[in-house]
C-alpha positions as CSV (number, residue, x, y, z in Angstrom):
1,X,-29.5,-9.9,-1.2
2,X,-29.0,-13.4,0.3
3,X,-27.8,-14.0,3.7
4,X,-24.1,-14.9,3.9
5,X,-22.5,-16.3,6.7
6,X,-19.6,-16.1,8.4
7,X,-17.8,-19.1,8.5
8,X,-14.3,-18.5,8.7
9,X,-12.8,-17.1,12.3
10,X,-16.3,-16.9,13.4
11,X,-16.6,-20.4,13.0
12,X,-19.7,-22.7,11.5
13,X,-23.2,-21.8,12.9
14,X,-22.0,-18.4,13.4
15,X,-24.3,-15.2,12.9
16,X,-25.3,-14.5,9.7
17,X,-25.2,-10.5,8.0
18,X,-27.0,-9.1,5.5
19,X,-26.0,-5.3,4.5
20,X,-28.6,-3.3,2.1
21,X,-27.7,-0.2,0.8
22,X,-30.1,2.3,-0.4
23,X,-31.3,1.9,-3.9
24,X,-30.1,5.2,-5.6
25,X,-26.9,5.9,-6.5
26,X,-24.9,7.7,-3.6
27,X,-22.5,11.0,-4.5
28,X,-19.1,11.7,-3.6
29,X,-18.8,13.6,-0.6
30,X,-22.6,12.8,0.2
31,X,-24.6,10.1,2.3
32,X,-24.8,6.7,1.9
33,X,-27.8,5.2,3.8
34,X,-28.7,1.4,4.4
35,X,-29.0,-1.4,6.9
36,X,-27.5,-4.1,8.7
37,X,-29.3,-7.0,9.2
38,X,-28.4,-9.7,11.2
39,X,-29.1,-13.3,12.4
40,X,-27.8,-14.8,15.3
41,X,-26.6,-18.5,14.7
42,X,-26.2,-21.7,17.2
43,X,-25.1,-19.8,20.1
44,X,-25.7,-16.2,21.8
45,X,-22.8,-14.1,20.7
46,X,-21.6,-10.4,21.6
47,X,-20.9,-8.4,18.6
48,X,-17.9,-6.0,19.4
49,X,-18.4,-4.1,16.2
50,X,-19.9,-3.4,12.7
51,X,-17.9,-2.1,10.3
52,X,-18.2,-1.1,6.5
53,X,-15.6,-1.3,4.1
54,X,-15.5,1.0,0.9
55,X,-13.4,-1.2,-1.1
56,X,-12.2,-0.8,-4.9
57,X,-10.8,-2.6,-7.6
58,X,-7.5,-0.7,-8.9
59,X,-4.7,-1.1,-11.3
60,X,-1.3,-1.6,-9.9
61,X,1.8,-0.7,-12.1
62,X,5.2,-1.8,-11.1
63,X,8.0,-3.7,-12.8
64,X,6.7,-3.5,-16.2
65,X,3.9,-5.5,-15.6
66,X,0.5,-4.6,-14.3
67,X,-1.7,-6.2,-12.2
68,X,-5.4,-5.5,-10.3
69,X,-5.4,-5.3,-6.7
70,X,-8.3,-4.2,-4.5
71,X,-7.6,-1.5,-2.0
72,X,-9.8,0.5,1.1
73,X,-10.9,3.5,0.4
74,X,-12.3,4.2,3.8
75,X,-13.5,2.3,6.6
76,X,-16.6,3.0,8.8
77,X,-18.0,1.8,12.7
78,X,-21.6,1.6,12.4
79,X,-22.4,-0.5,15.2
80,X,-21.3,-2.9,18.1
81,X,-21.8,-3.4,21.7
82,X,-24.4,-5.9,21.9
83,X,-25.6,-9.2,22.8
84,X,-26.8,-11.2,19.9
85,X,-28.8,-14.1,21.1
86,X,-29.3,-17.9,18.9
87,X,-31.2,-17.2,15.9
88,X,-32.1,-13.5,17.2
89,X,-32.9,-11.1,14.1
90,X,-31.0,-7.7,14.6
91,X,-30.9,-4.8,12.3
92,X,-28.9,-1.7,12.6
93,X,-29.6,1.5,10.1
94,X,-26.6,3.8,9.0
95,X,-25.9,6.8,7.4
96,X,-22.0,7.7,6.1
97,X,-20.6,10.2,4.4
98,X,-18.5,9.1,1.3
99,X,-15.1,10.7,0.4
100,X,-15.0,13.6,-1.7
101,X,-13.1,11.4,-4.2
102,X,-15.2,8.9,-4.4
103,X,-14.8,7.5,-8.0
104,X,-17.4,7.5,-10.5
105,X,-19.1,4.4,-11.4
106,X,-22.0,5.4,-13.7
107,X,-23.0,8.8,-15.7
108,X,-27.0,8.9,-16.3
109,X,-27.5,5.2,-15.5
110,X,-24.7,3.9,-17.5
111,X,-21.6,1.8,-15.8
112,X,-18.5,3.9,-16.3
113,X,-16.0,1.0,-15.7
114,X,-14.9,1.3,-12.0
115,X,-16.2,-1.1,-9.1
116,X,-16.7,-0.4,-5.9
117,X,-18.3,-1.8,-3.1
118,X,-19.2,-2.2,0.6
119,X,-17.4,-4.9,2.4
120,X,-19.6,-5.3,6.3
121,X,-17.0,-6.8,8.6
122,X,-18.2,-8.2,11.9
123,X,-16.0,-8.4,15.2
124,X,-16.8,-11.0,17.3
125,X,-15.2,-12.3,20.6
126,X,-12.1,-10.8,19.3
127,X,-12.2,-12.0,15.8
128,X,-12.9,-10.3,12.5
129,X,-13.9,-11.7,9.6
130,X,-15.3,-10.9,6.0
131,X,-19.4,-10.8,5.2
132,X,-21.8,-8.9,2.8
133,X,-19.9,-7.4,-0.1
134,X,-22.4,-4.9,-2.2
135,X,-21.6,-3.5,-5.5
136,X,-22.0,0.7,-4.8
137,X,-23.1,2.9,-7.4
138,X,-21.9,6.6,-7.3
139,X,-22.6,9.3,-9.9
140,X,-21.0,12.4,-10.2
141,X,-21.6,15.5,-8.6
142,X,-23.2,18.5,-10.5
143,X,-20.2,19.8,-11.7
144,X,-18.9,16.7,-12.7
145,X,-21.7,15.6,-14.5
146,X,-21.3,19.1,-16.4
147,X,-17.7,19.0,-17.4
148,X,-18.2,15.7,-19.1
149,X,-21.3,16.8,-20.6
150,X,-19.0,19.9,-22.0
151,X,-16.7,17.2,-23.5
152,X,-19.2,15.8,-25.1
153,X,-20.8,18.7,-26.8
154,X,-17.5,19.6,-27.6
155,X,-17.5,16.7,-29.6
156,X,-15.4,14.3,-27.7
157,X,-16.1,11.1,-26.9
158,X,-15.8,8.5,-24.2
159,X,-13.1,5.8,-24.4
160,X,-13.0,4.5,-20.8
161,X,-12.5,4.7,-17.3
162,X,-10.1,2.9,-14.8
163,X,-9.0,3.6,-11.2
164,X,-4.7,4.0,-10.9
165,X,-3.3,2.8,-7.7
166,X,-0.5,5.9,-6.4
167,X,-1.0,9.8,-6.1
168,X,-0.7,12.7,-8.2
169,X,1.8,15.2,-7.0
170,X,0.9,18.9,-7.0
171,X,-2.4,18.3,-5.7
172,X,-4.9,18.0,-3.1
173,X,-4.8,14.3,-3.5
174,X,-6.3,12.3,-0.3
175,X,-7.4,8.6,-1.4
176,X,-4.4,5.9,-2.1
177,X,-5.9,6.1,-5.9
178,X,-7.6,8.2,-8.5
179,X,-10.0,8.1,-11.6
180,X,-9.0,8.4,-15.0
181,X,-11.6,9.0,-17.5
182,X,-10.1,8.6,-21.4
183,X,-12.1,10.5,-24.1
184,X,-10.9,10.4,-27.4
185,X,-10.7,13.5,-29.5
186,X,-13.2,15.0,-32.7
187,X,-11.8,14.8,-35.7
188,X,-10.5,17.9,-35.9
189,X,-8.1,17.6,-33.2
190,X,-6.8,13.8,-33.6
191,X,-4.1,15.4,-35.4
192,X,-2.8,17.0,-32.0
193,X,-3.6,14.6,-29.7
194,X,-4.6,10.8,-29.4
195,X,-7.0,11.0,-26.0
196,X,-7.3,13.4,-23.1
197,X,-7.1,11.7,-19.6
198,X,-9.5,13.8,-17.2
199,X,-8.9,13.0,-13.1
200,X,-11.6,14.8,-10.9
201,X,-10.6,15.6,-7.3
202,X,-13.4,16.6,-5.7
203,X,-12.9,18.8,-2.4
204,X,-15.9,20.4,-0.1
205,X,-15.2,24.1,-1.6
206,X,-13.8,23.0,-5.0
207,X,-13.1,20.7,-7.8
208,X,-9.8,20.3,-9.0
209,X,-9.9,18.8,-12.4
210,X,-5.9,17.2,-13.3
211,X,-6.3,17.1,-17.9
212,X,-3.6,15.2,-19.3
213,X,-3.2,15.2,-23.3
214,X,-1.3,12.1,-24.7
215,X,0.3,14.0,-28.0
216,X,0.7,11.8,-30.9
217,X,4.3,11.6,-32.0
218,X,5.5,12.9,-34.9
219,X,7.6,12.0,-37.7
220,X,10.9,12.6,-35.9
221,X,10.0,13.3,-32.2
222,X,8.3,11.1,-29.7
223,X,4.9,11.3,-28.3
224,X,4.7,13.4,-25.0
225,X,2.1,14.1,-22.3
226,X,0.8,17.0,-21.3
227,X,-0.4,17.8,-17.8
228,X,-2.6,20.8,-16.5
229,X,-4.3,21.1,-13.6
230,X,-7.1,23.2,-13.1
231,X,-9.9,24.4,-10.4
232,X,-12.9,25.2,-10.3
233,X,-16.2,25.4,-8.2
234,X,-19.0,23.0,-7.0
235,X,-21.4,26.4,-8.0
236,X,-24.3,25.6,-11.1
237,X,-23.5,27.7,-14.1
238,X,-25.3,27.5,-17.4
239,X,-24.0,25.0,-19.3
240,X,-22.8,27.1,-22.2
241,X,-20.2,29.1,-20.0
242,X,-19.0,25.4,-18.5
243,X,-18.4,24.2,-22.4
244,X,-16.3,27.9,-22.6
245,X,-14.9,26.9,-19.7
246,X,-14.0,23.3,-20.6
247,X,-12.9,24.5,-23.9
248,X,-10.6,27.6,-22.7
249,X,-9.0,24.7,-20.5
250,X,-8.6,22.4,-23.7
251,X,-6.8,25.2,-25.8
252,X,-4.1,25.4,-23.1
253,X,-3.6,21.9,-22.8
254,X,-3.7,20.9,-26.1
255,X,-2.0,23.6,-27.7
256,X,0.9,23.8,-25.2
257,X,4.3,23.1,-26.6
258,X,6.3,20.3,-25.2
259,X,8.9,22.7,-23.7
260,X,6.4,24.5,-21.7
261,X,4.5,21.4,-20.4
262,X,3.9,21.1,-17.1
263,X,5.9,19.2,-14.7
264,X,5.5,15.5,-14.9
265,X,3.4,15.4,-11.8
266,X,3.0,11.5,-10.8
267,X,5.1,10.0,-8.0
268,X,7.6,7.3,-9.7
269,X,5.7,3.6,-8.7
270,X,3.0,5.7,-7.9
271,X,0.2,4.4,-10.9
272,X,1.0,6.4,-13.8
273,X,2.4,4.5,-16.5
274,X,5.8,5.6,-17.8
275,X,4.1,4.0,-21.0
276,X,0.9,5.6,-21.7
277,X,0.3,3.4,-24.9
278,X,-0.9,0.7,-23.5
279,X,-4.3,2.1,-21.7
280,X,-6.5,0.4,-23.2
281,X,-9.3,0.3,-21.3
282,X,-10.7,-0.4,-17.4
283,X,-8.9,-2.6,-15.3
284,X,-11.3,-3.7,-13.8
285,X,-13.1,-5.5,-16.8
286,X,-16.6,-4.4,-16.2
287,X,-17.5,-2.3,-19.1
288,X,-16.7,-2.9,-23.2
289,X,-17.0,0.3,-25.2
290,X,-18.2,-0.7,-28.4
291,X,-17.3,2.9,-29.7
292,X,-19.5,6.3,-30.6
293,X,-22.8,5.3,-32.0
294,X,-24.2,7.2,-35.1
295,X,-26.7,10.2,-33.8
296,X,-26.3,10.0,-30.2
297,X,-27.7,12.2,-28.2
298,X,-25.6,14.8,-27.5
299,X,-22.9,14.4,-24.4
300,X,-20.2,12.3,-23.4
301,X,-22.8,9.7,-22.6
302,X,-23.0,9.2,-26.1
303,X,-20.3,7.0,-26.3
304,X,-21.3,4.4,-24.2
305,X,-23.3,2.9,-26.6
306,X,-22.4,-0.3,-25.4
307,X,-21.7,-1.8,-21.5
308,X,-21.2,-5.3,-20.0
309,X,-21.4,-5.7,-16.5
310,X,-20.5,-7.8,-13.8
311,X,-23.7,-10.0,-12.8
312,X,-22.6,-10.4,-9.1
313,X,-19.8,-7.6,-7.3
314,X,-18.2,-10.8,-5.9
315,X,-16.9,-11.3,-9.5
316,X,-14.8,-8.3,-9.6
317,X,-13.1,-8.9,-6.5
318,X,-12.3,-12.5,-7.1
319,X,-8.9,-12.6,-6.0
320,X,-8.2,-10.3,-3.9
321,X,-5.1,-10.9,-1.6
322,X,-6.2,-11.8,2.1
323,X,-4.3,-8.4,2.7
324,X,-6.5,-5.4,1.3
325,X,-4.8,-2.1,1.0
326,X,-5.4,1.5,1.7
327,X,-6.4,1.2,5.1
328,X,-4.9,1.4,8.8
329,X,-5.4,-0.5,11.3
């Protein structure tokens, strides 16, 4: 990682930062471990604080029109309260815990579609200004991992994944956005429905899993979604009983009638798209799903048999208002 310095309210010859995070991917609700390392510049400066930034890239729906905006998730103090002398080397270790709902980059090593990263602020004499910005890697927990593994034996597949700025209602909701995973149906089902939409809200005692069916429309009625929300526990199970469970939850959603859907539970302007048609694929452009390769190995993984990442995290925040939201000052 190559030092960046801050030369904005800081001002040129400033101290430089270089944040590295640990090299495994961190979990939702779990630690994330690294250091801060810093460089004093021309003069000997106090530095007030150290902060970290979880920031992500999300879609933004209003108006018709959609747009990317990039939005904190969470903000950490790690540090501060010390003199930083010319062209001193300092380094400061942390450990955070991550919000339950921390999105879902990557499933067994391969990029879902979401970016996040870690944004280090410094404070200094009063001013704050932008430094390191690291791409973060989060896998799923346990029983994530096993309900998309359920899919996938199932014989779904995986379309994409994108983050939806707003909140569902109805739920125990906490971060100013949420996941969407899109999986696309086996052939024996693409009669009923076009993709399933799964949303994982993770909590310390639970795992509330939000499934919404997009129903293909018929010949004289228009397509509808379908919205169940289910909960279950953080607890191992054999995998067989989490494909009955995954597939017991399926039945219901799937083979609900439009009369007895469930409530449309997203706040108006809050992300979902009164249009579901066009969700194509991640907002945040970092992974191309080339579609379900021929004998892959069993799981949802399976279809991503193809993946294009970002070479640099900088790219997928290129843009970003001055303004980030999500957080409070």
């Amino acid at each position: 990682m190559v030092l960046k310095k801050l030369l904005g309210a800081l001002g040129v010859g400033g101290p430089s930062v270089d944040t590295v995070l640990q090299p495994d991917p961190a979990l939702p609700g779990g630690p994330l471990s690294g250091e801060v390392r810093l460089r004093g510049g021309g003069t000997d400066v106090t530095v007030e604080q150290i902060s970290l930034l979880l920031v992500a890239r999300v879609e933004v729906e209003g108006h018709g029109e959609e747009h990317d905006s990039t939005v904190v998730l969470e903000r950490f103090t790690v540090g501060g309260g010390f003199r930083l002398a010319q062209e001193a080397e300092h380094t400061v270790p942390f450990t955070v815990t991550l919000p339950w709902e921390t999105p879902v980059t990557q499933l067994h090593g391969q990029p879902l579609g979401p970016v996040l990263g870690i944004r280090t602020e410094l404070e200094v004499a009063g001013a704050r200004d932008k430094g390191d910005l690291d791409a973060l890697a989060v896998g799923p927990l346990p029983a994530q991992e096993a309900i998309l593994e359920a899919f996938g034996q199932l014989g779904y597949g995986f379309k994409s994944a994108d983050l939806e700025l707003g909140h569902i209602r109805g739920t125990g909701q906490r971060l100013p956005c949420y996941q969407e995973i899109e999986i696309v149906p086996p052939v024996g089902q693409a009669h009923a429905v076009n993709e399933i939409e799964v949303t994982f809200l993770a909590a310390p005692d639970s795992l509330e899993v939000v499934i919404e069916a997009d129903k293909r429309a018929g010949l004289f009625s228009g397509g509808q979604d379908t919205v169940h929300r289910f909960t279950t526990s953080h607890h191992a199970v054999p995998q067989a009983d989490r494909n009955a469970e995954v597939d017991a939850w399926l039945q219901q959603v799937i083979g609900a009638h439009a009369s007895h859907a469930a409530p449309y539970p997203y706040a108006q302007g809050g992300g979902h798209h009164d249009d579901h048609h066009h969700r194509s694929g991640p907002g945040t452009g970092a992974v191309v799903v080339a579609g379900v390769a021929a004998g892959a190995a069993v799981g949802v993984v399976g279809g991503m048999v193809a993946a294009e990442v970002i070479d640099e995290i900088g790219d997928a925040f290129e843009g970003e208002d001055e303004g980030e939201g999500g957080e409070e000052e």
